[in-house]
N, C-alpha and C positions, 0 to 999 in steps of 0.2 A: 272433588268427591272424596277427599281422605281426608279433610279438614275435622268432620263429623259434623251433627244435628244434636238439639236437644240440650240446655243449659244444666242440666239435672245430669246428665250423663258426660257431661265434660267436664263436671264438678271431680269426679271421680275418674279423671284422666283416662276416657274410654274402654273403663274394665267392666263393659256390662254386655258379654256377646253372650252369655251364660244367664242372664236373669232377666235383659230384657224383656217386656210383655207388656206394653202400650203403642200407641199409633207407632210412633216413632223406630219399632223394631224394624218397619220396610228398612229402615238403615242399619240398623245396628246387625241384626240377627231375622230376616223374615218369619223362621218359626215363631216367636215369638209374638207373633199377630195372635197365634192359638189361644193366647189369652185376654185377647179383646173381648168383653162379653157385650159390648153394644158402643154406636156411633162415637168415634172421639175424631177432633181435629186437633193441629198444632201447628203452632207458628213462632218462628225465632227470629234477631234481627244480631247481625253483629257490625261491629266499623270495626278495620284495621289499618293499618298504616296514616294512623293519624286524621282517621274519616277520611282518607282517601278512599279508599276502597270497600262496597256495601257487602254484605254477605246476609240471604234472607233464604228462610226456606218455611214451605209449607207443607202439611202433608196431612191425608184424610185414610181411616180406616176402620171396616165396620164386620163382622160376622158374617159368613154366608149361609151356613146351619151350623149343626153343633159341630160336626167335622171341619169345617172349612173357613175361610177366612181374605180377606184381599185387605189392598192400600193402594196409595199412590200419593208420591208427593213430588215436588219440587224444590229445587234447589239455585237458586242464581247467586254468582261471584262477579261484581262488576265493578267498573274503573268511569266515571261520568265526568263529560264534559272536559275531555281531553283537548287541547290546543293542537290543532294541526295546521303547522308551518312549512310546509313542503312545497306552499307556493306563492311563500311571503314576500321572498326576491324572487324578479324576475328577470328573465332570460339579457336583460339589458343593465343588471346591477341595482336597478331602482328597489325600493322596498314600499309594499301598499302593504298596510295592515288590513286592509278592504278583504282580502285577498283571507286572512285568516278566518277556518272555523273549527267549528270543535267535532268529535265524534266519542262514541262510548267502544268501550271493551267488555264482552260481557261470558260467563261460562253457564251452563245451564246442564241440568243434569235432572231426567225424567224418569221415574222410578215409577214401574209394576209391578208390587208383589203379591202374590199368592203363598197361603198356609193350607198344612192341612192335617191332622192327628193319622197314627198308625194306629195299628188294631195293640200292638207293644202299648201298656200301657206308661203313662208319662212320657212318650215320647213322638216329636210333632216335629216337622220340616216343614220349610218354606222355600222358595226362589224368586229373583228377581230380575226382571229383565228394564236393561236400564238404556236410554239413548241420550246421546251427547250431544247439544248443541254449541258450540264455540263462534265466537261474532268475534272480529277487529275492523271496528267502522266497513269503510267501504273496500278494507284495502283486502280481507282475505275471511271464510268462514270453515266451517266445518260440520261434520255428521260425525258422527260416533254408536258403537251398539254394542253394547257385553251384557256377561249375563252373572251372575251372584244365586250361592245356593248355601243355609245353612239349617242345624239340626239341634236341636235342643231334647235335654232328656231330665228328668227327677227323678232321685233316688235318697232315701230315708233325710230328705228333706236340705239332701245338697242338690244342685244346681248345675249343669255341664250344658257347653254350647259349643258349638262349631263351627265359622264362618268363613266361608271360601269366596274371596272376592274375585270379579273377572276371571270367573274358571276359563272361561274360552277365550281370555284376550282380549282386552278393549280395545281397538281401533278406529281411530279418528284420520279419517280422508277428509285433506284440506284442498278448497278451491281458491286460488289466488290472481286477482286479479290483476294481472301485469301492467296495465295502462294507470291504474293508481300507484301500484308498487314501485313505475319507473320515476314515480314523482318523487319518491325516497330517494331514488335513485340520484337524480339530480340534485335533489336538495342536501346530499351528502356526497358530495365528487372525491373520490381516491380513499373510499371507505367500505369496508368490506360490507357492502351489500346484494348480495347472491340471495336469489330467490331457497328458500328455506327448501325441506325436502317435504311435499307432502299426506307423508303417512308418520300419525303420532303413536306410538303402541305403550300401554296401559299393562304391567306384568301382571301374573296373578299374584295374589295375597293369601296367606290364611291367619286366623283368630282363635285359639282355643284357651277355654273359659271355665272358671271352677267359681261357686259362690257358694254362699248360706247365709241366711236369714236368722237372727236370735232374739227372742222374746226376753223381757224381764221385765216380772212384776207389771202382765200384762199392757201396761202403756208403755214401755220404753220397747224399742229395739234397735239392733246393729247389724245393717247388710254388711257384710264382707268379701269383696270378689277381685280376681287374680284373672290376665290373660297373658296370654304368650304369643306376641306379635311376630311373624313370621313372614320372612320375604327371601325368596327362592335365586338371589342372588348377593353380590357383600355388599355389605354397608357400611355406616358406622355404629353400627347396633353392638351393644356390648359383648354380644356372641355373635363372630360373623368369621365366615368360610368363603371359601370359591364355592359352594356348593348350599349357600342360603346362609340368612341370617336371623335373630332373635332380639325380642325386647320385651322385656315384661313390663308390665301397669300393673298399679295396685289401686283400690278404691274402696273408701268404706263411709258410709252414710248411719248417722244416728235421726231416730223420728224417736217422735214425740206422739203420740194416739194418734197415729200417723196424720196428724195434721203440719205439726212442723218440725222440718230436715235441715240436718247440719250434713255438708260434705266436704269429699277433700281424696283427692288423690295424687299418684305420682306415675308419672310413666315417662316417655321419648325418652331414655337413656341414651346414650350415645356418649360416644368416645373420640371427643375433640382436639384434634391437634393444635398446642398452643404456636406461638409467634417462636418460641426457644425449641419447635423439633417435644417439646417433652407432651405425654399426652395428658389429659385432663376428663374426669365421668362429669356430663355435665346429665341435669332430668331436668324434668320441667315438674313443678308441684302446681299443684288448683285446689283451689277452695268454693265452696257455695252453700246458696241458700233455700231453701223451698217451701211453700206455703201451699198447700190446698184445705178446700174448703166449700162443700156443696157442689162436687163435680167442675172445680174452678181450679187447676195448679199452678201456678206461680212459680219461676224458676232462677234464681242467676248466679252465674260463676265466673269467678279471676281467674283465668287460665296463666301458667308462669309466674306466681308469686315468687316475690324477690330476684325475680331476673336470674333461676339459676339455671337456663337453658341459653340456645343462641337464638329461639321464640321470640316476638315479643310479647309482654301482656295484651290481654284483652278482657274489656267487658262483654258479658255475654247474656240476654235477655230471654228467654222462653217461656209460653205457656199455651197448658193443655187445657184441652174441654172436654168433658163427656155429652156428649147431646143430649143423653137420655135424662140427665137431671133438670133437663127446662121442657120434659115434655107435658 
């Protein structure tokens, strides 16, 4: 759930908690639904770890009256077709390969948001109420439920947002099936395998976001926006305490008669300890590209150009629809 959505928004190393306003705010920013003015869907795909691993999310959001607004989307991180050997050799040394099969690893993250305008003008809230599904084949799963709330405001045509992730705590109660789990068990003898502990806790987060938007010579413009990533214990964030830590992203996107976007941002700072004890600032920078056209957007971003994080790259695919241009 902290990976992000949206190839357009990760072009710009996720500084859009302040400007988003398309489906995809149930993620980023829920206020930001406020400016949906009719039906959109969206759909992303990513591979990491060398197409190991899938990473797909979807998500739908449409107006409820002028005040109000809802989404809902999905998100799965999966691992397929996993080899499980745990009961390759049997209890008499012999080895059946018969005996081999595989299972999936999957994470699943269900997202309900609601928007809705203040009578304050320019300024709209949203929250989200989100449940976890976590799968590991047959051996162990989980529930999860937190909740996300943020606030979005304009002013003489700058941009501020606010995003408070797992205000209340996200907790994931695992069930683990010990009659599977004791096959690990055996299939690794004199290896620290002890049943895990099952409660996983999710900290809260906050997001706060500054943009603006710059016209010239009416077809060109330049978003420009800034967030200050914030986590309520240390890290290796470039400003980090016993008492929370910080990282800034920057992001700026040029469009073209807003049909076609250049991006590019930088953020995940961090302060990496080398092999010599001395420390090192590594970021991570992205680049992308974006095409709309007839309520069609087109999206995709190199997340980590030139490897200067400990990220790896990735290619990243998305695209938005408005429904109401095929109606």
């Amino acid at each position: 759930m902290t990976i992000g959505v949206d190839a357009a928004a990760l072009g710009m190393a996720n500084a859009v908690s302040s400007h988003t306003g398309d489906v995809n705010s149930g993620y980023w920013n829920p206020a930001g639904l406020m400016q949906v003015k009719d039906s959109q869907l969206a759909l992303m795909h990513a591979s990491y770890f060398a197409n190991i691993a899938q990473y797909d999310y979807a998500a739908y959001a449409a107006p409820i009256d002028d005040d109000s607004a809802w989404g809902f989307s999905i998100i799965r991180f999966g691992v397929d077709d996993i080899l499980n050997t745990t009961e390759l050799i049997a209890s008499d040394g012999t080895i059946n390969y018969d005996r081999v099969s595989k299972f999936s690893t999957a994470d699943y993250g269900f997202t309900f948001s609601y928007a809705r305008r203040l009578q304050v003008p320019g300024l709209h809230y949203g929250v989200n109420a989100k449940v976890i599904r976590r799968i590991i084949g047959k051996f162990a799963n989980s529930w999860g439920f937190g909740i996300d709330a943020g606030i979005q405001m304009e002013r003489n045509h700058w941009q501020f947002g606010l995003m408070l992730r797992d205000i209340t705590t996200t907790y994931n109660i695992w069930n683990i099936d010990e009659k599977e789990y004791a096959k690990v068990q055996n299939a690794s003898p004199g290896q620290n395998q002890e049943l895990p502990q099952s409660t996983e806790i999710t900290a809260p987060k906050a997001q706060l976001g500054l943009s603006r938007k710059f016209e010239f010579h009416y077809d060109y413009t330049l978003l420009a926006s800034a967030n200050m990533n914030m986590e309520f214990y240390k890290t290796r964030d470039i400003v980090a305490t016993k008492y929370g830590s910080v990282a800034p992203a920057l992001g700026f996107e040029f469009g073209y008669t807003d049909l076609v976007f250049l991006r590019m941002g930088f953020g995940n700072f961090q302060n990496l300890t080398q092999i010599d004890n001395t420390q090192k600032l590594s970021f991570q920078p992205n680049i992308g590209l974006g095409f709309k056209y007839k309520g069609i957007q087109i999206d995709y971003a190199l997340t980590d150009l030139g490897n200067q994080s400990a990220a790896l790259y990735s290619n990243i695919f998305s695209v938005k629809v408005d429904l109401a241009a095929f109606r």
